[in-house]
Structures are given as structure tokens and as C-alpha cells.
GUMI-380037 format. One line per field, with one value per atom (N, C-alpha, C): x, y, z; residue in one letter; residue number from 1. Coordinates in Angstrom, 1 decimal, padded with zeros to 4 digits. Example, Ala and Ser with C-alpha at 12.3 -4.5 7.8 and 13.67 -1.06 7.14 Angstrom:
<vodrens>
c1 = c(013.2,012.3,013.2,012.8,013.7,012.9)
c2 = c(-005.7,-004.5,-003.3,-002.2,-001.1,000.0)
c3 = c(007.8,007.8,007.8,007.1,007.1,007.9)
rest = c(A,A,A,S,S,S)
nr = c(1,1,1,2,2,2)
</vodrens>
This chain:
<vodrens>
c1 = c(001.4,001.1,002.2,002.8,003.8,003.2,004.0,004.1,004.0,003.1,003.7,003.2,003.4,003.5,001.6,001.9,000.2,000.3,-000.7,-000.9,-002.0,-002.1,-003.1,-002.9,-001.6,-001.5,-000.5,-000.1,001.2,001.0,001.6,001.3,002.1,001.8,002.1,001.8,002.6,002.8,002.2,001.3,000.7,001.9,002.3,003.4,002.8,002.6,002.0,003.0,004.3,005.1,005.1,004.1,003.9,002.7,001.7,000.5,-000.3,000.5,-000.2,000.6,-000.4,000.7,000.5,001.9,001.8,002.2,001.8,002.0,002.5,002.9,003.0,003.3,003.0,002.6,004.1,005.2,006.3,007.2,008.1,009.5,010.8,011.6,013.1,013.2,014.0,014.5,015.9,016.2,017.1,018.0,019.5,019.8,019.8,020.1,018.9,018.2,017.2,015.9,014.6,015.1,014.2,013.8,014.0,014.0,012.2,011.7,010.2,008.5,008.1,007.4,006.5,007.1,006.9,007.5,009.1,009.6,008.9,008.4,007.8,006.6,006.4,006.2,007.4,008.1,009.8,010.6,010.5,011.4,012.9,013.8,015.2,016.0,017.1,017.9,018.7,018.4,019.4,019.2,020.2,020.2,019.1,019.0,017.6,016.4,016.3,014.9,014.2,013.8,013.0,012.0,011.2,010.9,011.2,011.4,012.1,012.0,011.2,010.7,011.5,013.1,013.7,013.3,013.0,012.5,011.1,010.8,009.1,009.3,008.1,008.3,007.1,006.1,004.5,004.2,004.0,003.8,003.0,002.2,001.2,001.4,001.2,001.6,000.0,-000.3,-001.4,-001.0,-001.6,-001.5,-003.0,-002.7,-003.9,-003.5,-004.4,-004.4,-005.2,-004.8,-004.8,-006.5,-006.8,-008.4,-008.6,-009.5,-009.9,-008.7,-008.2,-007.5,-007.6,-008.0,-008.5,-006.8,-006.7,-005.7,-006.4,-005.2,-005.1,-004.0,-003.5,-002.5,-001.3,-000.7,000.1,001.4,002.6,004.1,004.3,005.2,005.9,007.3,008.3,009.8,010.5,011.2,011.8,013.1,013.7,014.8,016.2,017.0,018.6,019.6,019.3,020.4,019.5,019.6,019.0,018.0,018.1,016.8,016.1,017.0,016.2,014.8,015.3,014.0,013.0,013.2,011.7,010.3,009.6,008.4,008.0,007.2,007.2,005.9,004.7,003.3,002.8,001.4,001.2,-000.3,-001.3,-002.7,-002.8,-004.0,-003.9,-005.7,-006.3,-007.0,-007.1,-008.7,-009.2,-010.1,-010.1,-011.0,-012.6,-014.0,-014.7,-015.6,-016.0,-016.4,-018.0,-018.8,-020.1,-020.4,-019.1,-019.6,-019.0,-018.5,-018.1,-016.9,-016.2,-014.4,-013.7,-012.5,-011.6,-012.4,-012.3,-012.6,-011.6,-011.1,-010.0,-010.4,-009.1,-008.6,-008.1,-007.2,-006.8,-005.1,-005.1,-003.3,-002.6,-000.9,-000.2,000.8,001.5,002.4,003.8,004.9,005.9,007.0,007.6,008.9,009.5,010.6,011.6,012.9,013.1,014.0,015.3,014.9,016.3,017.6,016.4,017.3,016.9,017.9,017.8,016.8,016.3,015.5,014.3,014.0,013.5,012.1,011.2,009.9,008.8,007.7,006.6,005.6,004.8,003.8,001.9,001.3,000.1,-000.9,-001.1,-001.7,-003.6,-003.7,-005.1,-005.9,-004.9,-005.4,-005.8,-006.9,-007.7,-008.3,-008.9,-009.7,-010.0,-010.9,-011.2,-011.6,-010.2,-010.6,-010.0,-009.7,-009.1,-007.9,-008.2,-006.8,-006.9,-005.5,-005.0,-004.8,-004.3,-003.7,-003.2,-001.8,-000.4,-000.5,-000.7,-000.3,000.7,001.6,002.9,003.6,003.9,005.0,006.0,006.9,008.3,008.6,008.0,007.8,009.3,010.2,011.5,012.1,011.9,012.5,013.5,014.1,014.4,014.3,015.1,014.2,014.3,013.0,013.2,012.0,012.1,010.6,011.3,011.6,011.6,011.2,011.0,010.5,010.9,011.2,011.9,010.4,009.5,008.1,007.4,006.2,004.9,004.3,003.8,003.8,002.5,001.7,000.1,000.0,-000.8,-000.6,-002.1,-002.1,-003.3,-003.0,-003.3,-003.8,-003.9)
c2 = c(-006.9,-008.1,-009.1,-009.6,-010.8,-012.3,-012.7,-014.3,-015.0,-016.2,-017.3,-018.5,-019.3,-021.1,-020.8,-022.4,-022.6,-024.0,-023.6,-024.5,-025.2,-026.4,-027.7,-028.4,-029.2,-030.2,-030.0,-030.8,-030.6,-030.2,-028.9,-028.5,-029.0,-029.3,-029.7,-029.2,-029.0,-028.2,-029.1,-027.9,-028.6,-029.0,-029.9,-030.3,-029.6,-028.4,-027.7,-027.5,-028.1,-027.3,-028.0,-029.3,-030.1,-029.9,-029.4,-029.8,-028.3,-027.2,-025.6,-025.1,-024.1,-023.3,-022.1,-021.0,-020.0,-018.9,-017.4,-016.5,-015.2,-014.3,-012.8,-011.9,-010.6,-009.6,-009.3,-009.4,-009.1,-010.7,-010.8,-011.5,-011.6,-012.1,-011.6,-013.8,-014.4,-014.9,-014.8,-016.3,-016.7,-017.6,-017.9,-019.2,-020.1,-021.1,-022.5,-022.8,-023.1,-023.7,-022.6,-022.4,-021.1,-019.8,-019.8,-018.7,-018.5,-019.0,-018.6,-018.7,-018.0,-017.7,-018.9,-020.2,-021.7,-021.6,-021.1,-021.3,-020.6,-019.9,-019.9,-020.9,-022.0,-023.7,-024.5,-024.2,-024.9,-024.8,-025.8,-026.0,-025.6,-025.0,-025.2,-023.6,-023.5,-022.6,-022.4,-022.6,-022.2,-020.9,-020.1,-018.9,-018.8,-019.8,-019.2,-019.3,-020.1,-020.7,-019.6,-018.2,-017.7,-016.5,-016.0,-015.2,-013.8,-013.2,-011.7,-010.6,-009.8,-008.6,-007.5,-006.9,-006.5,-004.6,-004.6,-003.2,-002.5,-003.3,-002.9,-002.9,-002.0,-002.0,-003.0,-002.8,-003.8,-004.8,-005.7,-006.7,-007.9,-008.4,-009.3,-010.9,-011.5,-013.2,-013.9,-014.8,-015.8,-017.3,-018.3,-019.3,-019.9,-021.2,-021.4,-023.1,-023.9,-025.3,-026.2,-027.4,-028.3,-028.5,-028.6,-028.9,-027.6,-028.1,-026.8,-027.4,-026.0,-026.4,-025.7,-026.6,-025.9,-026.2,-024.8,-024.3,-023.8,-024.4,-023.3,-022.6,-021.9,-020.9,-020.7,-019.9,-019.5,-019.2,-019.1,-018.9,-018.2,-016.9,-016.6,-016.8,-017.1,-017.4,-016.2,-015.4,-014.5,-015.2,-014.0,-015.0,-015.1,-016.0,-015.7,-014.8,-013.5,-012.6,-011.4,-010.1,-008.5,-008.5,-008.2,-008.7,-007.3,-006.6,-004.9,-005.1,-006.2,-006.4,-007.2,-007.6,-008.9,-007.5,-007.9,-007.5,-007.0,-006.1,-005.3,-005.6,-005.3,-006.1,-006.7,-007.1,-008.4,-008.0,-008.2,-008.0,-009.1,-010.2,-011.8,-011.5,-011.8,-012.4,-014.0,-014.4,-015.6,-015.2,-016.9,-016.4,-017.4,-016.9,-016.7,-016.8,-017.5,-017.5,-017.0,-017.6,-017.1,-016.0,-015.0,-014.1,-013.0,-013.0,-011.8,-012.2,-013.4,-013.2,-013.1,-012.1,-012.1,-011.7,-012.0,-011.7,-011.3,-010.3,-010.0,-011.0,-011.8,-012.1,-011.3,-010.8,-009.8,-008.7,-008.3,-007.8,-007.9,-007.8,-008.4,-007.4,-007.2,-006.6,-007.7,-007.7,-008.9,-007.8,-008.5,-008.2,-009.5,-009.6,-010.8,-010.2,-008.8,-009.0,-008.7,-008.3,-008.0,-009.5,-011.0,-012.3,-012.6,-013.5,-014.5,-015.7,-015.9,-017.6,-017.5,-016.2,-016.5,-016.4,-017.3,-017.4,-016.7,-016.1,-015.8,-016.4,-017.0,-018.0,-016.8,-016.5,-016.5,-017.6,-018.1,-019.3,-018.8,-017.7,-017.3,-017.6,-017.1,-017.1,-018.5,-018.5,-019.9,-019.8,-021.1,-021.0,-021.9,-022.2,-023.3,-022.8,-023.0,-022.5,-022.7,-022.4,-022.8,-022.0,-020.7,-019.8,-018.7,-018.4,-017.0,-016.3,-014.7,-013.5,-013.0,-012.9,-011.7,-010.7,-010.2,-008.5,-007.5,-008.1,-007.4,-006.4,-005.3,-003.9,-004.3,-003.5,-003.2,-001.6,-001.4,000.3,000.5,000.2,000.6,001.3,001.8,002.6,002.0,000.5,000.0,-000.7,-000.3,-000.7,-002.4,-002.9,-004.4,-005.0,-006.4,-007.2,-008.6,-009.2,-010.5,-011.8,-013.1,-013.7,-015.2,-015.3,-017.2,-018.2,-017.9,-019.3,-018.7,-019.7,-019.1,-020.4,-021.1,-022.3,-022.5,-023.5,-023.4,-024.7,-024.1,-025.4,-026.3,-027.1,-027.8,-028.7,-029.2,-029.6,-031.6)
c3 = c(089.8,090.4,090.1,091.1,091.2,090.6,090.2,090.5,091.6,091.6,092.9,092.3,093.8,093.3,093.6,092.7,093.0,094.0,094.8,095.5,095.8,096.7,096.0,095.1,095.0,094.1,093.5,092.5,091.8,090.4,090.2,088.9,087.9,086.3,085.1,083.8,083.3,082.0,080.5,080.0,079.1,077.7,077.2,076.3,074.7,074.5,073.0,071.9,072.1,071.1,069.8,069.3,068.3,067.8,069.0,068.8,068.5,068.5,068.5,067.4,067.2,066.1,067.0,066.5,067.0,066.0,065.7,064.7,066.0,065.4,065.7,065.1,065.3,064.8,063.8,065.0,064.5,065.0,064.3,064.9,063.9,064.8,063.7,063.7,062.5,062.5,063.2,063.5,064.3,063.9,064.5,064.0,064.6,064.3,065.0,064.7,065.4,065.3,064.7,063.1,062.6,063.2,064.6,065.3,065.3,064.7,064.7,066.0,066.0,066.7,068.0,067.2,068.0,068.6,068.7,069.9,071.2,071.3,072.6,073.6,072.6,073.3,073.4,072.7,072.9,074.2,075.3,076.4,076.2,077.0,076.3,076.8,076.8,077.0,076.2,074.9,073.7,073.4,072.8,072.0,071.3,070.4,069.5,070.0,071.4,071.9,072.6,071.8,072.2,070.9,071.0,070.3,070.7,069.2,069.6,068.2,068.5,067.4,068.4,067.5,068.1,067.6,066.4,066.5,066.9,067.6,068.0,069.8,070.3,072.1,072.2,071.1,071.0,070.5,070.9,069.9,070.3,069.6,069.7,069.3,070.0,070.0,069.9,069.2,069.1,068.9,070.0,070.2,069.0,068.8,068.1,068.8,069.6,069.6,068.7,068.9,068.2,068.8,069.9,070.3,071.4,071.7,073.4,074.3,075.0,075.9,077.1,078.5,079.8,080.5,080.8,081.6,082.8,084.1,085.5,085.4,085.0,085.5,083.9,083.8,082.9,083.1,082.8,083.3,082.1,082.3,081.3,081.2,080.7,081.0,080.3,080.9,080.0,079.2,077.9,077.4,078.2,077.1,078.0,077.9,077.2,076.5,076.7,076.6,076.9,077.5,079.2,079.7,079.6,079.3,079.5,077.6,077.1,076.0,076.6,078.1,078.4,078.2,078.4,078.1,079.4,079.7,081.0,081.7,080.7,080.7,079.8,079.7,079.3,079.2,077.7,078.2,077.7,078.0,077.5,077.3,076.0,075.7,075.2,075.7,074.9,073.9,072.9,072.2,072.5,072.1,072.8,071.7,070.6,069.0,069.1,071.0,070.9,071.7,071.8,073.0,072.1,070.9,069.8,069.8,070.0,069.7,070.7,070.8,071.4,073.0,074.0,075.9,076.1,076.9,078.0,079.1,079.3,080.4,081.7,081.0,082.3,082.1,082.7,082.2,083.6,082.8,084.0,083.8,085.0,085.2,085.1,084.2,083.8,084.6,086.0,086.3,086.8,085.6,085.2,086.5,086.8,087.8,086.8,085.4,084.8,084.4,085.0,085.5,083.8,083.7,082.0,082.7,081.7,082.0,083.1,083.6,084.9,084.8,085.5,085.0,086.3,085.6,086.8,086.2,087.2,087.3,087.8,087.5,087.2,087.5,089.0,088.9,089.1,089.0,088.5,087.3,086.0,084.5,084.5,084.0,083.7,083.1,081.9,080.9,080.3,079.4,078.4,077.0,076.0,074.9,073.8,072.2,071.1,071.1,071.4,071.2,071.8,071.9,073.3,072.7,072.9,072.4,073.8,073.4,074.1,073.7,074.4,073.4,074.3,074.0,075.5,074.6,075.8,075.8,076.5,076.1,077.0,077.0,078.3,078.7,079.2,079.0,079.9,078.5,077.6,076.5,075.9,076.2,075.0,074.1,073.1,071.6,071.2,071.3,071.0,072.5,071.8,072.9,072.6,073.5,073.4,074.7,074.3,076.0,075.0,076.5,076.3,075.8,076.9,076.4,077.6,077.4,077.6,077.5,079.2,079.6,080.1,079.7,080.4,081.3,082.2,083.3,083.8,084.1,084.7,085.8,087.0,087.8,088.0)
rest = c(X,X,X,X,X,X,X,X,X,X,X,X,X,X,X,X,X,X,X,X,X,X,X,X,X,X,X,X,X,X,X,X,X,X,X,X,X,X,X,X,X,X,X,X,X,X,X,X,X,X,X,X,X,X,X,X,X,X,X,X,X,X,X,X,X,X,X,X,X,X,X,X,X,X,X,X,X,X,X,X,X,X,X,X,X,X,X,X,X,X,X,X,X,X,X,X,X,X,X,X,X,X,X,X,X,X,X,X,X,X,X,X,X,X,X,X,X,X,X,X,X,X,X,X,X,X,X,X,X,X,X,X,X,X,X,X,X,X,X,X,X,X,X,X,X,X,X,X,X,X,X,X,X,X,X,X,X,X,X,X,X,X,X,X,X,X,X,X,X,X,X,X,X,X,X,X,X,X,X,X,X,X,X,X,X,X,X,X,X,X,X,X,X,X,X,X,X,X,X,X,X,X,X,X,X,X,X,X,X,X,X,X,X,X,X,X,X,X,X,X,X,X,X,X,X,X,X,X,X,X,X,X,X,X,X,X,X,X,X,X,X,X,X,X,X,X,X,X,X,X,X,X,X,X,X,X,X,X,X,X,X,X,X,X,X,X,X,X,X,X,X,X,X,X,X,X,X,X,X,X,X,X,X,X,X,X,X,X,X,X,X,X,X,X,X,X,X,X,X,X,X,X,X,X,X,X,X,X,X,X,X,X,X,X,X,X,X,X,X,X,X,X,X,X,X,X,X,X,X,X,X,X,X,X,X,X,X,X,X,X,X,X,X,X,X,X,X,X,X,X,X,X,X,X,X,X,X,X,X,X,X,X,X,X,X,X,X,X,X,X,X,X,X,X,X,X,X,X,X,X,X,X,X,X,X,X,X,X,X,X,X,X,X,X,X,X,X,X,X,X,X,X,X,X,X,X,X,X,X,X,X,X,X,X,X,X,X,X,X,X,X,X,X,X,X,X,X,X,X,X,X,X,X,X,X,X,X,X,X,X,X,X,X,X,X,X,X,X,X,X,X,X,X,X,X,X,X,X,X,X,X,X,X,X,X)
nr = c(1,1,1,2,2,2,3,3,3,4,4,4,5,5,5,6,6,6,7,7,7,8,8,8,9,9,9,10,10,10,11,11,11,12,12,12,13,13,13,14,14,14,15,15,15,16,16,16,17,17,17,18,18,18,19,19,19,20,20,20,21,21,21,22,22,22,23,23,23,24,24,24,25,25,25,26,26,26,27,27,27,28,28,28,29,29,29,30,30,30,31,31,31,32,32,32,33,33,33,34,34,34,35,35,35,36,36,36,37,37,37,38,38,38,39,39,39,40,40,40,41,41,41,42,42,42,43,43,43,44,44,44,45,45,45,46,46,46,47,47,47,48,48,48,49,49,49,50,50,50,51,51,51,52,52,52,53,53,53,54,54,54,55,55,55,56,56,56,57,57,57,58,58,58,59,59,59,60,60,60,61,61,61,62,62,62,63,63,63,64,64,64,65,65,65,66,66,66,67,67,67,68,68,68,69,69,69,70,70,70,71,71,71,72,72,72,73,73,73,74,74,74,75,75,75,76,76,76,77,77,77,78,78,78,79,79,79,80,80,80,81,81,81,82,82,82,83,83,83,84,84,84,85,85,85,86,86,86,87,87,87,88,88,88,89,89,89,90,90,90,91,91,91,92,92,92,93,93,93,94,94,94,95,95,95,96,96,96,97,97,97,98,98,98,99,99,99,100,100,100,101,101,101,102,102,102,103,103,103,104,104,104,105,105,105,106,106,106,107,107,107,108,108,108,109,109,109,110,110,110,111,111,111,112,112,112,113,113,113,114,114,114,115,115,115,116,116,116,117,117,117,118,118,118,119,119,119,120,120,120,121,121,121,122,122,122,123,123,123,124,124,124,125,125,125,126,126,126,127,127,127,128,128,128,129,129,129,130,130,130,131,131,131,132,132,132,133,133,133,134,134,134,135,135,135,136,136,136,137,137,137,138,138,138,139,139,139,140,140,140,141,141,141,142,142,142,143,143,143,144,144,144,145,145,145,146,146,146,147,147,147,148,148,148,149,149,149,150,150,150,151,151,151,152,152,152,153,153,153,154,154,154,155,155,155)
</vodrens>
């Protein structure tokens, strides 16, 4: 499944890179800006501004917000350097505290096009909740996973 624009209205990006924490399974430190797993709410095209667990093809990302947060649509941005490490799919859970925890959302097929910086938009994924789960592969057989940010949008 591709990316597209969403339409009806003008979309806007929720501003989380002060207000969320983010963890993952794996990640490599960076230099710069700690290299750590936040940057993927960090706007920006710098070298270190992305997250990247370079000996793993699997790896799992959790958002945790600051309150509930209702999103329309999701963007992924791949990074600006090995695009053969972007992430190929994508399974996205919420979490769901009175229905047992984690819900599948849905899974996505991630083609970046092999481009730096380049983002696909998801204007389906929608939700209202405290916290998300990534749980992305990079099936193209090389070794390493990395993705620029991971953008939630509303209306």
C-alpha cells in the first residue's frame, strides 16, 4: 500500500518531540544530538536526526505521550544516508489498557523509493490513545534498520 495526500482540509503535524518519550528495542548512539531514540519526533535533516539499530533487520519503537493523543493519519520519513537500511514494513499497534493492551492497527508496506528524507503519508491510521508500537523489518537482506521520524497528523 502506497502513500497519499489527505484530503479535506489542511493537514498539521502534531509538535511531540518535548512532550513524548520514545524507547526501542534496539538503537546505536549517534553524534550530535545523542542519537537517541527521540529523534524520531525531531524535525531536521541532520546526520544524527534519525534513529538507527544497525545490527538488527527487527526492531520495535514505542511512543509514550504526554496525554491521549487523537491522530488522523501517520507519515513515516525515511533517513538521509543507507536507504537500502529504511524499513520495508511496518506493523503499528495502539495501546488499548480496557480491551487487553496492545490492538493492531494495521501493517504497512514502507517503500521510501531507495530516496533520503522521503516521506509516505498513511492518511487512514487513526486513533485516540496514550501510546503506539512500530514494530518494523527491513526484508531486503541488509544488515541494519533505520528511519528519519515518524509524524502524526490531525485535521
Amino acid at each position: 500500500m502506497g502513500g497519499g495526500a489527505m484530503g479535506g482540509g489542511a493537514m498539521q503535524n502534531f509538535l511531540l518531540h518535548a512532550t513524548a518519550r520514545v524507547t526501542a528495542e534496539h538503537h546505536q548512539i549517534l553524534h550530535g544530538e545523542a542519537g537517541k531514540p527521540q529523534n524520531l519526533l525531531s524535525n531536521g535533516e541532520e546526520h544524527w536526526n534519525k534513529w538507527c539499530a544497525p545490527n538488527h533487520n527487527a526492531s520495535w519503537v514505542e511512543i509514550e505521550f504526554a496525554e491521549r493523543l487523537q491522530f488522523r493519519g501517520i507519515t513515516f520519513k525515511s533517513a538521509g544516508d543507507h536507504p537500502r537500511m529504511a524499513p520495508t514494513v511496518v506493523n503499528i499497534r495502539q495501546w488499548h489498557p480496557l480491551q487487553g493492551g496492545w490492538i493492531e492497527v494495521g501493517r504497512r508496506e514502507l517503500d521510501f523509493g531507495m530516496r533520503n528524507w522521503h516521506r509516505i503519508t498513511f492518511p487512514e491510521l487513526h486513533g485516540d490513545t496514550k501510546k503506539m508500537r512500530f514494530e518494523f523489518a527491513n526484508l531486503r537482506g541488509k544488515e541494519g534498520i533505520q528511519l528519519g521520524e515518524i509524524l502524526f497528523h490531525h485535521y
